[in-house]
C-alpha positions in Angstrom: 139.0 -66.6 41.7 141.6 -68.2 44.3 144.4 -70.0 42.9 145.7 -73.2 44.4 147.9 -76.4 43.6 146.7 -80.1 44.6 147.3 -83.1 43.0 145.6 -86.2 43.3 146.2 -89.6 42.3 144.0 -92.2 41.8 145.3 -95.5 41.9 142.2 -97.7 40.6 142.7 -95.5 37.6 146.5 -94.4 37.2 145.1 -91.0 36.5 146.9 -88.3 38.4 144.7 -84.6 38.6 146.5 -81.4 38.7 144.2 -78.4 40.0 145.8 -75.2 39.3 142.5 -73.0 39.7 139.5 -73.6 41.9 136.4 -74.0 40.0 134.6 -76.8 37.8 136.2 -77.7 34.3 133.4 -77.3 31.3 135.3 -78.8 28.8 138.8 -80.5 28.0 141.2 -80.9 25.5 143.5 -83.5 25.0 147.2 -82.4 24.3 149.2 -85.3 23.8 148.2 -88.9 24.3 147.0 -89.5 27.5 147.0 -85.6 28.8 144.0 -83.4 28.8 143.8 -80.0 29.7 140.3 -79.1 31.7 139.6 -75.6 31.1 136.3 -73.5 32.8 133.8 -71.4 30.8 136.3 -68.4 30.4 139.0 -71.1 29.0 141.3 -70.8 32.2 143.0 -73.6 32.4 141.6 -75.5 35.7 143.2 -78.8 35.6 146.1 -81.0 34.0 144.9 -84.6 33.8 147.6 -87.2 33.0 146.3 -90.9 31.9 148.9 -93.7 32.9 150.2 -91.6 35.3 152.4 -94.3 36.8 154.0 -95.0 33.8 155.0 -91.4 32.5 156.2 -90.8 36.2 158.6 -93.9 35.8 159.6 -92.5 32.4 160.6 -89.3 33.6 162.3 -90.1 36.9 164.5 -92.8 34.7 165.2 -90.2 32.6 166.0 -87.4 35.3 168.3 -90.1 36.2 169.7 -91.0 33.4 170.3 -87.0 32.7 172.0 -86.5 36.2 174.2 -89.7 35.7 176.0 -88.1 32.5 176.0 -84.7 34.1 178.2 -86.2 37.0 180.4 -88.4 34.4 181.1 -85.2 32.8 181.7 -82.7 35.4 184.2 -85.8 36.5 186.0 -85.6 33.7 186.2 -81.8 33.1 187.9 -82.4 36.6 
């Protein structure tokens, strides 16, 4: 089966759909609150649904800042 990558996002319901394998899902199983893992009939993992997508997005991107703001300070310093 042909692998691919799209993701799509769905505004009406801040669900954002990772394929990572073409075919249809059978079954899913959610991982941690608001992500579920679709997986086909031989359990390949198909696609990565994320609940609230909008919200964990924020969440990460503050903290990527947040992350690269005290690696700067620091490298700074070390200076």
């Amino acid at each position: 089966m042909k692998k691919e990558l799209k993701i799509r996002y769905s505004p009406d319901a801040d669900a954002m759909v990772i394929t990572v394998r073409a075919g249809r899902p059978d079954y899913g199983d959610e991982t941690a609150p608001g992500v579920i893992l679709h997986y086909n009939k031989k359990d390949e993992l198909v696609e990565i649904e994320i609940l609230d997508a909008s919200e964990l997005v924020s969440a990460t991107v503050r903290e990527m800042a947040k992350t690269t703001r005290e690696a700067l300070v620091q490298a700074k310093a070390a200076r």
